[in-house]
C-alpha positions in Angstrom: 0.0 0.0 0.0 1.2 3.5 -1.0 2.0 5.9 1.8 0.4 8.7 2.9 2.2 11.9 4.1 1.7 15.0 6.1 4.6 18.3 6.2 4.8 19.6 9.7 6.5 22.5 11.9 4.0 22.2 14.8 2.2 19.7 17.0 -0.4 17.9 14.8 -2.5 15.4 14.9 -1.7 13.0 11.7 -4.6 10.8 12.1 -7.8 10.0 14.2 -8.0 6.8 13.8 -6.2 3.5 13.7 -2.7 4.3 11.5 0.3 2.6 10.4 3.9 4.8 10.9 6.1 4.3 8.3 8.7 6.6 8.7 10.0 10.0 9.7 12.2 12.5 7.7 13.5 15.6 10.0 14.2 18.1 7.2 15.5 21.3 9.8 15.6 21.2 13.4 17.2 23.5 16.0 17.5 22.0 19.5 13.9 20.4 18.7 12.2 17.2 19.9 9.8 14.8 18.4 7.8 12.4 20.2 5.0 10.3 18.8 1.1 8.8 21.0 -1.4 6.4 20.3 -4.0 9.3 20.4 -7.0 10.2 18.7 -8.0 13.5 20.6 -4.3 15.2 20.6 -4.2 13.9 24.1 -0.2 13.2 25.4 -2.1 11.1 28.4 -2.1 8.0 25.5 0.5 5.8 25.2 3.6 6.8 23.3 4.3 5.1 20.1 7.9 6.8 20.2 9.5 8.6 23.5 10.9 12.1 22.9 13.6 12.3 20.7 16.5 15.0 19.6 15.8 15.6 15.9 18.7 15.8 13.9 18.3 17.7 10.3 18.6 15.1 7.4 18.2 12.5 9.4 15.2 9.5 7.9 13.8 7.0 10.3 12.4 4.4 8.5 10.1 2.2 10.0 10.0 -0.7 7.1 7.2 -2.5 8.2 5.3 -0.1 10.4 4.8 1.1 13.5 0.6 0.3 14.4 -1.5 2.4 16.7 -4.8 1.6 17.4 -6.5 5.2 18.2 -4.3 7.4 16.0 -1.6 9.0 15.3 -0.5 12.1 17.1 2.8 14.1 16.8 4.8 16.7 19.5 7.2 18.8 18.2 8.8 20.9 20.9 11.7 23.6 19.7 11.5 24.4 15.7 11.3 20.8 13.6 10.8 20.7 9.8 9.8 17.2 9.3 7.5 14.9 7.0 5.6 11.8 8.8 4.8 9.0 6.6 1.9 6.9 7.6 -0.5 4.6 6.1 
């Protein structure tokens, strides 16, 4: 299945529902953090998919065969991240 893909600089929430995370790319960041929940409702009381993390400019995660979450897929950027979240 072809990915989907969302360009962000802020907090977002990628999807509301059930999602599959592919991957990460950081494209600019400047002593910023990502961290990735298992939320639906932009709520950082879910589960985390991915504990907080330095992103590093030019940096790809790949996640080859997914990451699941089962409510949705919600994404904290704290300090200024460029970064595109692939996700099924």
């Amino acid at each position: 299945m072809s990915s989907n893909y969302a360009q962000i600089s802020a907090t977002a929430q990628i999807k509301p529902m059930a999602a599959k995370l592919k991957g990460i790319f950081v494209s600019a960041a400047t002593a910023g953090t990502i961290t990735v929940y298992d939320s639906a409702r932009a709520s950082t009381s879910d589960a985390k998919v991915i504990d907080t993390f330095a992103a590093v400019a030019g940096s790809n995660y790949n996640f080859f065969d997914g990451m699941y979450t089962n409510k949705g897929l919600y994404v904290v950027i704290s300090g200024t991240v460029s970064c595109t979240i692939a996700y099924e």
